[in-house]
N, C-alpha and C positions, 0 to 999 in steps of 0.2 A: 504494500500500500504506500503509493508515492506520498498523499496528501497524507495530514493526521485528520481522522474525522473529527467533526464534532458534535454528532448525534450516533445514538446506537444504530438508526436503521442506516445510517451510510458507512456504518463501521460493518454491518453485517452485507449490506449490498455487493462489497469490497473483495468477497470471497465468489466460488464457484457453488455451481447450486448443491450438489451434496452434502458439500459442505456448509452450506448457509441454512439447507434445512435440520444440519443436526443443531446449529448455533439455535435459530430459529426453537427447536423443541426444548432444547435446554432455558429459553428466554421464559417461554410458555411457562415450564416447569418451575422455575424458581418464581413470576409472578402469583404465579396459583398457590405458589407455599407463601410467598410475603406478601398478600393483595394490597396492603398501604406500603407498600413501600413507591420509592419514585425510582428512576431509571435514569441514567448520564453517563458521560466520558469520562470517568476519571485513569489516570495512569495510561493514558492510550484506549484504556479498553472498556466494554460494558461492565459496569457496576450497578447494585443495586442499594439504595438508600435507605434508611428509615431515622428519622428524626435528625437530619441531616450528616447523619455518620455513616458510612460505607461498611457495608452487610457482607457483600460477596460481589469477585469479580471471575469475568468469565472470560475467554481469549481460545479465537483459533490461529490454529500454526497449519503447517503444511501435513500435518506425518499425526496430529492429535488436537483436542481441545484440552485444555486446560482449566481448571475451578482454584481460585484463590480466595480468603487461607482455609486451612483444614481447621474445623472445632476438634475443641480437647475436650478432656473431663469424660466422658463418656466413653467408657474401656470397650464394648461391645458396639458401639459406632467407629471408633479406632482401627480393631478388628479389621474390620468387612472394608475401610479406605485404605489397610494395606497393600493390596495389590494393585491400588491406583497410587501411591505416594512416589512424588519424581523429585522430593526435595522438601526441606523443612517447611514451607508453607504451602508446598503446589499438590495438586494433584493433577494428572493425567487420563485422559482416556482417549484412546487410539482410533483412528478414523478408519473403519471398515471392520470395527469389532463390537459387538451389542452396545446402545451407552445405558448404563442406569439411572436411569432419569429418575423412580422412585427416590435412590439413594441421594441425589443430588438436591432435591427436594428437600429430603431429612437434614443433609446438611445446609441448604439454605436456611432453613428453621432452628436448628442449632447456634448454627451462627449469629441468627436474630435472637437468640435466646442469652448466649452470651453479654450482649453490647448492651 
């Protein structure tokens, strides 16, 4: 992406349609987990708000999507995000391999639950 957007949907237009429709489902997904939350550009990438503090961000790359940061505290959520963990805040999930949207859900809400 030459430009930097500065709206979610020209950040998501940016990519190819495959890929825009996982972005696209993951958008879905974490709205329907935070419904007050609002939605912007922060760090380059979509993020989601609530009470003007950033909840959760989300980013596609070429090879994966990416969810930023992982919630703690919950040993049994921990778990099940270890075969998505690509780094002490990131998680990973691979383009052309199931996403878990449920899961990403939960930790949209986690996340909201921390802040």
């Amino acid at each position: 992406m030459a430009d930097k957007p500065t709206t979610v949907e020209a950040y998501l237009a940016a990519f190819p349609s495959d890929v825009r429709e996982v972005l696209d489902e993951i958008r879905r997904t974490i709205q329907t987990a935070l419904p007050d939350a609002s939605q912007a550009i922060s760090y380059g990438i979509p993020t989601f708000k609530l009470h003007g503090r950033n909840i959760v961000h989300f980013a596609g790359w070429q090879h994966h999507i990416s969810l930023y940061p992982i919630p703690d505290g919950d040993p049994a959520l921990e778990r099940e995000l270890e075969p998505y963990r690509a780094g002490k805040g990131t998680l990973r999930f691979r383009l052309g391999e199931p996403v878990p949207y449920d899961l990403i859900a939960r930790i949209a809400t986690a996340l909201a639950e921390q802040r």
